[in-house]
C-alpha positions as CSV (number, residue, x, y, z in Angstrom):
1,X,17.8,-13.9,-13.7
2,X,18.3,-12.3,-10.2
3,X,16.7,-13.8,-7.1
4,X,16.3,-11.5,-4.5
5,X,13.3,-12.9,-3.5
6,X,14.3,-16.3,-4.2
7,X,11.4,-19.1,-3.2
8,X,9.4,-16.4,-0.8
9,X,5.9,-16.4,-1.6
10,X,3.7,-13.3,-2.2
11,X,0.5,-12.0,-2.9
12,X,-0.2,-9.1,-4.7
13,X,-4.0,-7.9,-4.9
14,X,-5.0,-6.0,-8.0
15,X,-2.3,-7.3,-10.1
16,X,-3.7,-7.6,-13.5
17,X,-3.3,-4.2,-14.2
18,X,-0.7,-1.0,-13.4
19,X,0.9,-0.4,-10.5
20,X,0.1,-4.7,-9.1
21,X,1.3,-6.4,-12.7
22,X,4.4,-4.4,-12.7
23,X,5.1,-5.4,-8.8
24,X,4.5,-8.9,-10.2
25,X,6.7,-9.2,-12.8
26,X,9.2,-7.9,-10.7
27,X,8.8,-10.3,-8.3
28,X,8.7,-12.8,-10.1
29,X,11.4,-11.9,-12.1
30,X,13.3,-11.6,-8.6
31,X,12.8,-15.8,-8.0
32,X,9.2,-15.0,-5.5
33,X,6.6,-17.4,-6.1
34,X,3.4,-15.1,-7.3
35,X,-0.1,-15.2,-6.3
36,X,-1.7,-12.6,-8.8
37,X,-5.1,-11.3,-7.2
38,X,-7.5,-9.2,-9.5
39,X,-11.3,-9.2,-10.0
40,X,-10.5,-9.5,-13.5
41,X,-9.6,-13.1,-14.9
42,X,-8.5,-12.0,-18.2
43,X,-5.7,-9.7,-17.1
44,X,-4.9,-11.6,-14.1
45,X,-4.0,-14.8,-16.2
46,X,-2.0,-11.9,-19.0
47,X,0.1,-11.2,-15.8
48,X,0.4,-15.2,-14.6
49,X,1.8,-15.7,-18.7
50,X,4.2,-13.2,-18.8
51,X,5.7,-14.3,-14.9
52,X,5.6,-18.4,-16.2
53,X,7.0,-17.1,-20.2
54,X,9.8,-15.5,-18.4
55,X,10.1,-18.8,-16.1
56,X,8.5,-17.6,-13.2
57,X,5.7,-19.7,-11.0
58,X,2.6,-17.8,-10.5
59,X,-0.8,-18.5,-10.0
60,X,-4.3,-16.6,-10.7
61,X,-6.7,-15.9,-8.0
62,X,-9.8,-14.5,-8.4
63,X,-11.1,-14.2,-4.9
64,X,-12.8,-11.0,-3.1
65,X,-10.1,-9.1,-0.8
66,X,-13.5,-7.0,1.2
67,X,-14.9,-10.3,2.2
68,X,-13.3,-11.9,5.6
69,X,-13.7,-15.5,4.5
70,X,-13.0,-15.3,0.6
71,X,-9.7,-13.4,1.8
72,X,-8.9,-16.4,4.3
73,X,-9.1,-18.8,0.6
74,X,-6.3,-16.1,-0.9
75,X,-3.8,-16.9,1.8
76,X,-4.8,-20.4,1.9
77,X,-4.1,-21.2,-2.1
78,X,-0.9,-19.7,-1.6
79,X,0.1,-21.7,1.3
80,X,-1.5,-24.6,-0.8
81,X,-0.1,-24.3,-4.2
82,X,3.7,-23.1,-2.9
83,X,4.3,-24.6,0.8
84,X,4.3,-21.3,2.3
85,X,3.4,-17.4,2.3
86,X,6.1,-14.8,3.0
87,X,4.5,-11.3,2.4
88,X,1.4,-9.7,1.0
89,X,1.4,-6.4,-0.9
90,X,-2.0,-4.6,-0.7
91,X,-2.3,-2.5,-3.8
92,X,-5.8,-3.1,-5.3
93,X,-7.9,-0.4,-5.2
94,X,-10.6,2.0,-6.5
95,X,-12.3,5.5,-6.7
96,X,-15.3,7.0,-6.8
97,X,-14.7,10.8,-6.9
98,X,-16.8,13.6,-5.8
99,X,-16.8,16.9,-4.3
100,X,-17.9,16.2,-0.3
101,X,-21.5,17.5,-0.5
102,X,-21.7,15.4,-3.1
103,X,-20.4,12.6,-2.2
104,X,-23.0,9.7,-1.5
105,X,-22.9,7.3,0.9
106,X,-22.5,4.0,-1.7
107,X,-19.7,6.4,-3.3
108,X,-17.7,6.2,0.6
109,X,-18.6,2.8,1.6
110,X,-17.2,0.7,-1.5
111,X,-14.5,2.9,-1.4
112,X,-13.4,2.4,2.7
113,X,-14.7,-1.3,1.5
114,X,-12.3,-2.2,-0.9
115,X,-9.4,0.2,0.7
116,X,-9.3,0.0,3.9
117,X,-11.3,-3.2,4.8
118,X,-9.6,-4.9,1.9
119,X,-6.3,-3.8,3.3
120,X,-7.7,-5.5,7.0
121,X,-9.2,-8.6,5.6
122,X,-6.1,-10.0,3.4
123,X,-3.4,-9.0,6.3
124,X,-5.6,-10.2,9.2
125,X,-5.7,-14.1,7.9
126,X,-1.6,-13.8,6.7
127,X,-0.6,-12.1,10.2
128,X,-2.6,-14.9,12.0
129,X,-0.2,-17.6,9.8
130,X,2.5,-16.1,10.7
131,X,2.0,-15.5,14.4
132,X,1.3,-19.2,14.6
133,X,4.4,-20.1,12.9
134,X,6.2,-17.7,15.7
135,X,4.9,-19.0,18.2
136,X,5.8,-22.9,17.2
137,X,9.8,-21.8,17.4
138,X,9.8,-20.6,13.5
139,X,10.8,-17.0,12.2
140,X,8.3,-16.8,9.6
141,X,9.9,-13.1,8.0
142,X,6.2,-12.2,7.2
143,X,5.8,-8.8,5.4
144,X,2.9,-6.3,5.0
145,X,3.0,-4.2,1.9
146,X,0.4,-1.6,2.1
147,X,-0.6,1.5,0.0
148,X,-1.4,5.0,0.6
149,X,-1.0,7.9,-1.3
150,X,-0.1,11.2,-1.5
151,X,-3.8,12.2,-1.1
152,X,-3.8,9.9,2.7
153,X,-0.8,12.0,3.6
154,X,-2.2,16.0,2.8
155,X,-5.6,15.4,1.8
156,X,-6.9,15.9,-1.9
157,X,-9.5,18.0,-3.6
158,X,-13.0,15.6,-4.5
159,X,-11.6,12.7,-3.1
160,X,-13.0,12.9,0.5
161,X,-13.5,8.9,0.8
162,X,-10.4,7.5,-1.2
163,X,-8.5,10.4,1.6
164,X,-10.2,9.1,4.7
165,X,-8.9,5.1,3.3
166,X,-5.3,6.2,2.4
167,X,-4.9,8.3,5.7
168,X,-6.9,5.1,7.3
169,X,-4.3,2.6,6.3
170,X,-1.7,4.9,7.1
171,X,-2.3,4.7,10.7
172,X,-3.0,0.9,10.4
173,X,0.2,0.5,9.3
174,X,1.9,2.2,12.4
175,X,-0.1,-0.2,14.5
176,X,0.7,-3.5,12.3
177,X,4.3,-2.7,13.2
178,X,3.9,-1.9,16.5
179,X,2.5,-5.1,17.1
180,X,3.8,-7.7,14.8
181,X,7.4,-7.2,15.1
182,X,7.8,-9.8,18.3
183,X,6.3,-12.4,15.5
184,X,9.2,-11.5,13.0
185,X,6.6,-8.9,10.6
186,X,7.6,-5.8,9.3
187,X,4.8,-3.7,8.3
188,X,5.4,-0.7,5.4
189,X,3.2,1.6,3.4
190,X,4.0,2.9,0.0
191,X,2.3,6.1,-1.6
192,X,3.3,5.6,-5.4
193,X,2.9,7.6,-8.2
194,X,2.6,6.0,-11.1
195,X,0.4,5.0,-14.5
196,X,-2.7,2.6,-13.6
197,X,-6.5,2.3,-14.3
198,X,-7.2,5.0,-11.8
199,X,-4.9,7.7,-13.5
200,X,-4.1,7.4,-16.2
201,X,-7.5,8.2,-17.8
202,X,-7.6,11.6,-15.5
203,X,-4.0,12.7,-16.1
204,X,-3.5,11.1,-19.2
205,X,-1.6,13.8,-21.3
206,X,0.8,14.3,-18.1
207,X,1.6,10.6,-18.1
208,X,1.9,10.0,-21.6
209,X,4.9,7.5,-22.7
210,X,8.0,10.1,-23.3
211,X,8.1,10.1,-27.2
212,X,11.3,10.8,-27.3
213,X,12.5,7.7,-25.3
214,X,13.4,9.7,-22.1
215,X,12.9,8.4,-18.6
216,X,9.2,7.4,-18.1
217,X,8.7,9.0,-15.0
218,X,5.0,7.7,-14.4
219,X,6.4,3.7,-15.5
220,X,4.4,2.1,-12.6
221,X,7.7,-0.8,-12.9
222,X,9.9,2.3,-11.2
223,X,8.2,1.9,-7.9
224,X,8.3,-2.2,-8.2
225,X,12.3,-2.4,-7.2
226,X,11.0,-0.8,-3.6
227,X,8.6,-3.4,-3.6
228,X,10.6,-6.6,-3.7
229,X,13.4,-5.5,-1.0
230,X,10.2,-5.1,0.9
231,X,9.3,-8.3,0.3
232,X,12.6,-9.9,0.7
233,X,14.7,-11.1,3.9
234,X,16.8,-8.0,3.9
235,X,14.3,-5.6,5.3
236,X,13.6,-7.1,8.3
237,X,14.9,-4.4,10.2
238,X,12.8,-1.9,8.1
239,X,9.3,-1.5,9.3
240,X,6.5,1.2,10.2
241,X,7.2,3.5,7.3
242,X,5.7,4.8,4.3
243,X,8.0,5.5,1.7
244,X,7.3,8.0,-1.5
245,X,7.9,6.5,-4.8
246,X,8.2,8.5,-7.6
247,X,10.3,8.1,-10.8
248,X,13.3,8.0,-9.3
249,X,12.6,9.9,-6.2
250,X,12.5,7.7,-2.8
251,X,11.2,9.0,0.3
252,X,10.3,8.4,3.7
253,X,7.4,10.6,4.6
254,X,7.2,12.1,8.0
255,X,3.9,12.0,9.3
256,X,2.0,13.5,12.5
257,X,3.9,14.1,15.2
258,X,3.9,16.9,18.6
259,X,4.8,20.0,17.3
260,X,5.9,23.2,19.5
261,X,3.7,23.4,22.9
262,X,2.7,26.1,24.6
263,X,1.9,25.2,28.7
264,X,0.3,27.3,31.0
265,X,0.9,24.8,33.7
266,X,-3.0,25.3,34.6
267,X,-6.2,25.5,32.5
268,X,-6.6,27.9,29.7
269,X,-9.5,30.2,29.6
270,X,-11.8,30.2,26.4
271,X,-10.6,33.3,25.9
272,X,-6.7,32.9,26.0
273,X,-6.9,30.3,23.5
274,X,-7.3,32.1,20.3
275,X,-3.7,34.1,21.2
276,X,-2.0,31.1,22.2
277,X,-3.0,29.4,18.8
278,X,-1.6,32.5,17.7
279,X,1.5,32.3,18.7
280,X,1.6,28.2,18.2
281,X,0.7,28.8,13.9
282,X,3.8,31.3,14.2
283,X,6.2,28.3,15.2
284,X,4.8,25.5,13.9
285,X,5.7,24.4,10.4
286,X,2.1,24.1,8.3
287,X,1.2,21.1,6.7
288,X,1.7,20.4,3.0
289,X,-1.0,21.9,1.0
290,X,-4.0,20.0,-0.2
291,X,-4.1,18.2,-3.5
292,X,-6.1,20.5,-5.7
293,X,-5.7,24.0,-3.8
């Protein structure tokens, strides 16, 4: 057994299931002490036996990620049950898909709910542990694993809520890294592709098992390497990205940024602006297209 993440402590959220259990084998398998969060008792304790069969510690949580408090008794059971709590990886998550004039307003609150302010809630108590253990003399190599997608970084077709969270926690992960680094915590999001609950039901003859034993592409346990050098010591310097997993495809996506400017060195008229937008679309690189377009 490897131990990359030898006696670190982390919580994964949604981990009875896809992309979360096959982070928390891995990280288990790795040496990390496991807390498995999911809202499903069942398959969280499946994912606990498999971490312990393999010799492994891991323990089941069932507590809600969206509310502030019952996220405050995640961190604590893993402080209580292993000592300590070195990194949390954000990857439950759910969807409620419609086209945006039909999209109703319970379908984009529990979406942003368990996203985005599930994301918040978890992070919040951890990133509060940690800067106390900073500021006592202690380096406490905290990490924040979040996740996006590829439909936070272009936009995608019917998904108008899960969008706004994964472009949401996007731009919360800039600013966790921006300002948790003088407390020793790095801050990453991943946008993974890979089989879980949410996908594979919707694009389930595209990731179908290979039959004829080829690389499995759409294996959520491809992406789970990333996740535990994430997790580990050795990515300290490594913080305020979002990488693309795929397969075996890795990438570092490059998000908004200034593009070409045009100055006048005074104020435009209403009716210069539609040339000089003009002549800005001819020299600025467009976006990748929509998801579904």
């Amino acid at each position: 057994m490897t131990t990359y993440c030898q006696n670190r402590t982390v919580i994964v959220t949604g981990a009875g299931g896809g992309l979360g259990r096959a982070y928390a084998l891995a990280l288990g398998a790795e040496g990390a002490n496991v807390v498995v969060n999911d809202i499903n008792p069942e398959t969280a304790g499946a994912t606990v036996d498999e971490i312990r069969i393999a010799g492994g510690r891991a323990i089941v949580n069932l507590d809600d990620i969206t509310d502030y408090e019952s996220a405050h008794r995640i961190v604590k059971a893993a402080i209580n049950e292993f000592g300590d709590l070195h990194a949390v990886v954000n990857n439950a998550g759910n969807n409620r898909d419609r086209m945006f004039t039909s999209l109703s307003e319970e379908d984009w609150d529990l979406v942003i709910k368990v996203h985005l302010k599930g994301h918040f809630c978890i992070s919040s108590h951890a990133a509060k542990y940690w800067r106390g253990k900073s500021k006592a003399g202690d380096d406490p190599k905290g990490r924040i694993i979040n996740t996006s997608s590829g439909a936070g970084l272009q936009g995608s077709v019917g998904q108008s809520n899960y969008v706004a969270a994964k472009g949401g926690i996007l731009s919360l992960t800039l600013n966790q890294a921006a300002e948790l680094g003088r407390y020793g915590i790095t801050a990453n999001a991943v946008a993974p592709q890979g089989r879980t609950g949410m996908t594979e039901d919707v694009f389930a003859e595209m990731m179908k098992v290979p039959e004829d034993g080829s690389f499995d592409r759409f294996d959520p346990a491809n992406v789970a390497p990333l996740i535990v050098y994430l997790c580990s010591v050795h990515s300290a310097h490594v913080t305020g990205n979002c990488f693309e997993s795929f397969g075996g495809k890795l990438s570092i996506a490059e998000g908004w940024k200034t593009g070409p400017v045009k100055d006048k060195g005074a104020r435009y008229e209403p009716a210069e602006i539609g040339e000089v937008i003009a002549e800005l679309q001819k020299i600025t690189p467009p976006a990748q297209k929509v998801y579904g377009t």
